[in-house]
N, C-alpha and C positions, 0 to 999 in steps of 0.2 A: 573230970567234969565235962559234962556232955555240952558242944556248941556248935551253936545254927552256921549253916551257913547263908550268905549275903544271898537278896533274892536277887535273880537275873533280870536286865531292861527288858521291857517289853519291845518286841520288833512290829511293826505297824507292817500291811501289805498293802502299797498303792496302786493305782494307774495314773500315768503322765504321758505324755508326748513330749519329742526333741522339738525346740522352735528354731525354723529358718524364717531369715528376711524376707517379702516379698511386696510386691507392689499391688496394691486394691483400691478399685474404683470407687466410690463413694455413692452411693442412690438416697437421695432425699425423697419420705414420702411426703405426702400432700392430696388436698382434697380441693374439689369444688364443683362452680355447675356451670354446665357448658352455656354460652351465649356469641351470640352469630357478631362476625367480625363488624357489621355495620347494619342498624335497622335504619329505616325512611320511611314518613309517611308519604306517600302519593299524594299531589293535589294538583289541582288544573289551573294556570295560571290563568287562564280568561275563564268567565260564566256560562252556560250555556244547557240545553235540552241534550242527554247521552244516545247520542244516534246508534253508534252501534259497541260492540266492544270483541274481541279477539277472545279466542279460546283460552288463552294463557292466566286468562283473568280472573281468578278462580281462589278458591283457599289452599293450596301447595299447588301450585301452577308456580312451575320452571320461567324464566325469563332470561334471555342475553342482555346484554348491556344496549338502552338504549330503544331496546322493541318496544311499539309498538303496543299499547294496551286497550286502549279505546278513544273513541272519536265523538267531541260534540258537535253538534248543527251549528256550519260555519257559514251560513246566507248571510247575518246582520254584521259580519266580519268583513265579507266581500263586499257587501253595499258600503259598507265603509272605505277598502281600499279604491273599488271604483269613484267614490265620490271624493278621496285623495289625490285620483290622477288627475281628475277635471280639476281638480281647484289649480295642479301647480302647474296642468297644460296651459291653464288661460292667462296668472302671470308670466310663463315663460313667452307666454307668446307678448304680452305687453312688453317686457323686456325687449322681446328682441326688436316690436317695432320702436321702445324708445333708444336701443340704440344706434338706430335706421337715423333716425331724425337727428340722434347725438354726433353718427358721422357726418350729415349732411349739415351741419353748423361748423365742425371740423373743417369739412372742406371749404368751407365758407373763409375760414379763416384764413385757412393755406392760401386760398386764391388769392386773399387781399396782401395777405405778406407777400406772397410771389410776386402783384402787381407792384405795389411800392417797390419791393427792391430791384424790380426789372426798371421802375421808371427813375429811382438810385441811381444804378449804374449807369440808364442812357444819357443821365447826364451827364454825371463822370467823365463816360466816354467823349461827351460834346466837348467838355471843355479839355478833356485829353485833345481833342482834334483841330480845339482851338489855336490853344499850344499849338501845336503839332506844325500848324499853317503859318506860325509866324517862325516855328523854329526851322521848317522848310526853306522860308526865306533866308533865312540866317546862313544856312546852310547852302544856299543853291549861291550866294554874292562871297560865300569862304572859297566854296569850289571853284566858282569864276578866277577869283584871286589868285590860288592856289595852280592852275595852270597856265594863270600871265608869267607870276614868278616863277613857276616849273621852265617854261617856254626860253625867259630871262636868264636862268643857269644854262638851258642847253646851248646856249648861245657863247657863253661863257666858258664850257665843259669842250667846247669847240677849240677855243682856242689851246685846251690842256691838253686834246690829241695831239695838234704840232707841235707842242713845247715835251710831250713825247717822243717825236717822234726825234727833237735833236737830243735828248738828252741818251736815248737808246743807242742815236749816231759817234755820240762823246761815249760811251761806253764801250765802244765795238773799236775804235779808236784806240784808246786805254787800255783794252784786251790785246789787241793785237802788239799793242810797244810790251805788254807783259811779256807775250809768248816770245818775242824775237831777245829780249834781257834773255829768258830759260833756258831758249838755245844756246845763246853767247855761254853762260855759266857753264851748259854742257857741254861744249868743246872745250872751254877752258878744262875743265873735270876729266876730260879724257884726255887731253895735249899731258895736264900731271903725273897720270896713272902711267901712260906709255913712259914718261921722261921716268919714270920712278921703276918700269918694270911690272907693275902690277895691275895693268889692263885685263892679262886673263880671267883672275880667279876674282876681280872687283864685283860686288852687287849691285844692281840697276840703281840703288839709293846710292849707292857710291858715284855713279856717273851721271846722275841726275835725271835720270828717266822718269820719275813718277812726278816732278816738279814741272816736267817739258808736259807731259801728259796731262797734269790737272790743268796746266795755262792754256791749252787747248783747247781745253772743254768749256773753260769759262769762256774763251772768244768764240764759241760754235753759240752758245745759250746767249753770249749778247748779241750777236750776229740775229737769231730767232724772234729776240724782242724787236730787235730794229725792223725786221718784216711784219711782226705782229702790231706793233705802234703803228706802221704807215696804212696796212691794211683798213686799221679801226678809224683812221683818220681819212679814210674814203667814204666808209659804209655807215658806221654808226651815227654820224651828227644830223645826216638825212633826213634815216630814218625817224627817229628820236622827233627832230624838228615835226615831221609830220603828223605824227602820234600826238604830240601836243597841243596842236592846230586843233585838233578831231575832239580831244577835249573841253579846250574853252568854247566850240561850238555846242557841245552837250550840254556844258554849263548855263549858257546865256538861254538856252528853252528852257533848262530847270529854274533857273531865275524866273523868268517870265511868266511862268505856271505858278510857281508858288504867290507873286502877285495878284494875279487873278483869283487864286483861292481862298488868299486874304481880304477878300473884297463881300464875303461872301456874308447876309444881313447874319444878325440874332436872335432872331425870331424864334428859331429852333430852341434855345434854351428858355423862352418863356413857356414855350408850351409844356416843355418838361416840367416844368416849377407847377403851373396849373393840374396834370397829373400826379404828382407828389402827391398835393394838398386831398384832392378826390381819392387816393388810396389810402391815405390817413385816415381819413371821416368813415372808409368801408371795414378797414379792421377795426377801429374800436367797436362799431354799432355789432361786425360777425364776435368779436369777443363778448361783450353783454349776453349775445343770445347764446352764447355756449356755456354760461354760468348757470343758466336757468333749467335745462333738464340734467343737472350732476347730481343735484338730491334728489329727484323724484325716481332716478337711477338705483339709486342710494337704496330707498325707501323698496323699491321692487326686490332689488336682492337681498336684503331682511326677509321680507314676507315670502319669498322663493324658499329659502333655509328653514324657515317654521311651516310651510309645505313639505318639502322633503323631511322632515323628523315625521310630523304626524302621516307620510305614506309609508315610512319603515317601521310606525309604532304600526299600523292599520296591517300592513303584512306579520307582522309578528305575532298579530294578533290573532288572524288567520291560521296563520302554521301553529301557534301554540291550542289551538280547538282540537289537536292530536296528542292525547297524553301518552308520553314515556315512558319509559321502566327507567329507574337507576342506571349509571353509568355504572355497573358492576352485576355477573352472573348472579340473580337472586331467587328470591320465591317468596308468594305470597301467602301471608302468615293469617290475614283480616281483611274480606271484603264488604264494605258498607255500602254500596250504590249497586245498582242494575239499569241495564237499557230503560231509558223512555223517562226516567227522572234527570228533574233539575237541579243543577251543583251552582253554586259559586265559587268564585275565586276564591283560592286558598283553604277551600276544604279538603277536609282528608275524605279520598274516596278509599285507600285501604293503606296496609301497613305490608311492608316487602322487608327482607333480611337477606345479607350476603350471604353465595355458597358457595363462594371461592374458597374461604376460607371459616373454621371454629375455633371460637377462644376459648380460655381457662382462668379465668381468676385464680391463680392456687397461692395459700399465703403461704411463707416460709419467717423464720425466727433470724437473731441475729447468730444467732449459734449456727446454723445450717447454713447461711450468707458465707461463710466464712472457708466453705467446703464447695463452694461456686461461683463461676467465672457468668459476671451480670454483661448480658451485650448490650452497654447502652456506648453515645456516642461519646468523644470528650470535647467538650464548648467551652471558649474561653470568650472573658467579655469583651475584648477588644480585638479579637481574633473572627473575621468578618467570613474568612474562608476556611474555619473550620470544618463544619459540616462535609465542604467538598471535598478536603484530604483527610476523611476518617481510615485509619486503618481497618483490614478486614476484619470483620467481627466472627467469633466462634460462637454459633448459637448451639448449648448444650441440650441434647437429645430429653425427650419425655415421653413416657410410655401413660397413655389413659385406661383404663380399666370401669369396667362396668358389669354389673348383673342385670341379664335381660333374659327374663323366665330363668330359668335353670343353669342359664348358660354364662361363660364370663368372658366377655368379648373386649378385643383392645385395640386400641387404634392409636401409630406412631404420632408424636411430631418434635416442637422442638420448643424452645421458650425465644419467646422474641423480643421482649423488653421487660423495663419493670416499671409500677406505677412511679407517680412522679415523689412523694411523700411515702413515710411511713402511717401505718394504722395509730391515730392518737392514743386508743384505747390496749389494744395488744400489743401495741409494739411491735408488728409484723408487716412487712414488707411483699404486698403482692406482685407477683410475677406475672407476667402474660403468656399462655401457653398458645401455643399456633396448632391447628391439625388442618394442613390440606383437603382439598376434596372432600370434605363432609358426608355427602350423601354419596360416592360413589361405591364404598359398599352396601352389602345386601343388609345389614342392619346400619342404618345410617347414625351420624354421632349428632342427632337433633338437639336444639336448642331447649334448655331446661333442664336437660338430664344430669344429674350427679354423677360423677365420676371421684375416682382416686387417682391420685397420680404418684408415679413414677419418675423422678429426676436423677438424670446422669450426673452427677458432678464432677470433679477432681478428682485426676487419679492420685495416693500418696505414696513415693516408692520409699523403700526400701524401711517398710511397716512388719510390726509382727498380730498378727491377726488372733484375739484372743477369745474362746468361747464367755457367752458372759456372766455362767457359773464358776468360771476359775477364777473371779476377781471380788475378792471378799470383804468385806466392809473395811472403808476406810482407805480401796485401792488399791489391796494388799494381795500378793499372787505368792502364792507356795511354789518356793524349788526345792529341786532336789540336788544337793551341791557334797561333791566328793569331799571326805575329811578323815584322815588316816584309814585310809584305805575302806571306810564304810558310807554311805550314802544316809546322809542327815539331812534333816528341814530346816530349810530358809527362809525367814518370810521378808518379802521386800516390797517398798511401794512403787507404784509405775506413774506417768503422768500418763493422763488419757489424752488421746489427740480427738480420737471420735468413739461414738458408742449409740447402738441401739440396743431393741429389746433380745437382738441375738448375738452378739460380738461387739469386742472392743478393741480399738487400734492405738499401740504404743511404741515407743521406740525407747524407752527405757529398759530392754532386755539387751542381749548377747547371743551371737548366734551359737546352737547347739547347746543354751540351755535347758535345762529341765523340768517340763510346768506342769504340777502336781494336777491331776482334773479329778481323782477321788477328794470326797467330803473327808476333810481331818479341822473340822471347828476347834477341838480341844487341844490338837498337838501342838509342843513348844518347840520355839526354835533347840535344835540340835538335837531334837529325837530321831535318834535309827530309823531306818525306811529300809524296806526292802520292797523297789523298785521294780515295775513293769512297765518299760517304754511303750508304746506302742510301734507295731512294724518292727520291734528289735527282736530276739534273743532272750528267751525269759531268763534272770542270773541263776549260778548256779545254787541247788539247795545246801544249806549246810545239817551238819551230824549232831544232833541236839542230845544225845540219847547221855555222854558223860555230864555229870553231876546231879543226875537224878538218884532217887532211891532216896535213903535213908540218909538222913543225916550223920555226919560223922561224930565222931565222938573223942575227946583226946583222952 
């Protein structure tokens, strides 16, 4: 009986790439329209007729910070400040004659205090002097006193020279029976030594030399006194006496003076008492009148203070008839006025935009937030000094893109913050794009224009970067995985980390897998493959040609 044989698998022929790890920057796109970092209406803070105005002033007329644009008629500005200086010349000058008159009541008053306490003291001093004349006396009948009794001792002190002068004589006497005993002892002292033998080698204390020597000396020093006692009792009482003589005559004129000075009327003290009274009655009446121009003082330097404000409004007034430009490089976008028309205050004479710098509203989702580093600050609410120790911020790079004619022209910058909320409605979070210098190329990035953007974001390392046809419904990537020695399909899911319309980023692979990039929708896990890496070595072919032909037959 004739029988089949089994039909042979079929072998699928793919193309794959080996996957290594690698690190990829992330670009978020985005769209928006450009709009100038800060617009401002112009307007003139005072009113006035446009006398002249500057070239600058114009519709795209360039501006520095602060130039310079145009000038109103500033004559009813200056009448004003001239007729400021008059008003506060004339109370300054009242001022200063009321302080003329305020120090002349001043010194009015000084004088009268000074006169009182000078006619104070002269009394004082009177009855100091009064005193003074009776204690004089006092003084001049002590000192009298004082040198009868001085006088009375010397007389007395006289008689204590002579009674010196024996008591020195009894001493000299006493010395001398001393010295002649010292001697006796010392020939005794030497009569012993010889009777004993030991004269030679004895010491002067032994034979009484230092005892004969000291009784010596004291009959020489009493001996001295006794000349010095007789001496004093010649010279000293004399003179003394005489000295004291010369005294109680000193006395008795100072006596006598001070009596006659106490004799002297008190007249002088009434008169002082009558001045007193007249420098009393002069400082109350100078104090009254010094009371009287302190408010009207008062009252001038008020009205001086509302002078000087309305002379600094009157010049500011003045200087401000010269309108400005922004404190910021700009250009005029709308001019509404020309020379020789009338403005008032706080109209807009045009509309100016910065061009330091262009912004970008561009939105971004919370999916793409998540793949960018936002440079805002970090604030805390009882953290006062935040702001001043923010860490440096990483502003992430953005490229703008536009079509202008034919051409697609781009200008760098960076993102510089984000709004403060999210979008109620999208749910999108815009970002603020920066681009320096605006107009300094030759196609300039003006205000209005559409753009797309370009955002750098986060680099992710060690990613496998996957085209976004190899990833098929559900997440699913075809490998190609070795299994007894033949290469079968795998299907496996990845978790996606990011993904646009060209590539997707996962880390759910292995390095030197095998990721199928031919279409096989219909192949089951563990169908045969016969594999083309790419960059590899195509495998080798195999020899098909046994089991063809006819079927065998048993």
């Amino acid at each position: 009986e004739a029988q089949r044989r089994p039909q042979r698998a079929k072998i699928a022929d793919v193309q794959a790439e080996r996957l290594q790890p690698t690190n990829y920057t992330i670009h978020l796109p985005s769209q928006g329209r450009v709009q100038a970092r800060a617009a401002t209406g112009i307007s003139p803070e005072v009113g006035g007729r446009i006398q002249s105005i500057e070239p600058v002033f114009k519709e795209g007329g360039f501006f520095a910070p602060g130039q310079k644009l145009l000038t109103l008629d500033k004559s009813d500005y200056l009448n004003a400040v001239a007729k400021a200086e008059g008003a506060l010349s004339q109370l300054e000058a009242k001022l200063a004659l009321e302080r003329i008159n305020r120090a002349g009541f001043t010194n009015a008053v000084s004088v009268s205090m000074a006169n009182l306490e000078q006619a104070q003291v002269a009394l004082a001093l009177d009855k100091i002097e009064a005193a003074s004349f009776s204690n004089a006396l006092n003084v001049a009948k002590a000192n009298l006193e004082q040198a009868r009794v001085a006088l009375r001792l010397q007389m007395l002190e006289r008689n204590s020279y002579s009674n010196a002068v024996s008591v020195a004589q009894a001493n000299l006497k006493q010395s001398e029976a001393a010295l002649e005993l010292k001697r006796a002892e010392r020939s005794a002292a030497i009569a012993n030594l010889k009777r004993l033998g030991k004269l030679e080698g004895a010491s002067p204390l032994a034979r009484k030399e230092p005892q004969v020597a000291e009784a010596q000396a004291d009959m020489d020093a009493k001996r001295a006194a006794l000349e010095k006692a007789a001496k004093d009792l010649q010279e000293k009482p004399i003179q003394m006496e005489a000295d004291l003589m010369a005294k109680i005559d000193v006395a008795q004129v100072q006596l006598t003076e001070a009596m006659e000075n106490l004799k002297l009327p008190a007249q002088r003290e009434a008169n002082l008492q009558a001045k007193i009274k007249v420098a009393q009655v002069q400082l109350i009446e100078a104090r009254e009148d010094l009371k009287r121009p302190a408010q009207l003082e008062a009252d001038l330097r008020a009205q001086i203070k509302v002078a000087e404000s309305e002379l600094a409004k009157a010049r500011r007034d003045a200087n401000r008839t010269i309108v400005r430009a922004p404190m910021y490089p700009g250009r005029i976008t709308e001019k509404r006025v020309d020379i020789g028309q009338v403005v008032a205050a706080g109209s807009v004479l045009a509309t100016a935009i910065a061009t330091d710098f262009a912004e970008v509203r561009l939105p971004v989702s919370n999916r793409q937030l998540a793949h960018l580093n936002i440079p805002e600050p970090l604030v805390g609410t009882n953290d006062t000094q935040a702001l001043a120790n923010q860490p440096a911020q990483n502003r992430p790079p953005v490229e703008l893109r536009a079509e202008i004619g034919s051409a697609v022209h781009r200008w760098p910058g960076h993102i510089d913050r984000a709004e403060g909320r999210f979008d109620a409605i999208s749910q999108q979070l815009f970002l603020i794009a920066q681009v320096p210098e605006p107009y300094r190329e030759r196609h300039p990035l003006r205000a209005g224009l559409f753009v797309r953007a370009d955002i750098t974001g986060n680099t992710e390392d060690n990613v496998f970067v996957l085209k976004r046809h190899t990833v098929r419904r559900g997440n699913e990537v075809a490998l190609a995985v070795e299994k007894d020695g033949a290469m079968v399909l795998q299907r496996r899911r990845v978790e996606i980390l990011w993904s646009n319309e060209r590539i997707i980023l996962t880390r759910s692979l292995q390095s030197g897998d095998v990721l199928i990039t031919s279409p096989i929708d219909y192949a089951t896990n563990g169908q045969t493959l016969r594999v083309q890496v790419a960059g590899e070595a195509p495998p080798p072919a195999k020899n098909n040609k046994k089991g063809k032909g006819k079927p065998s037959v048993k």
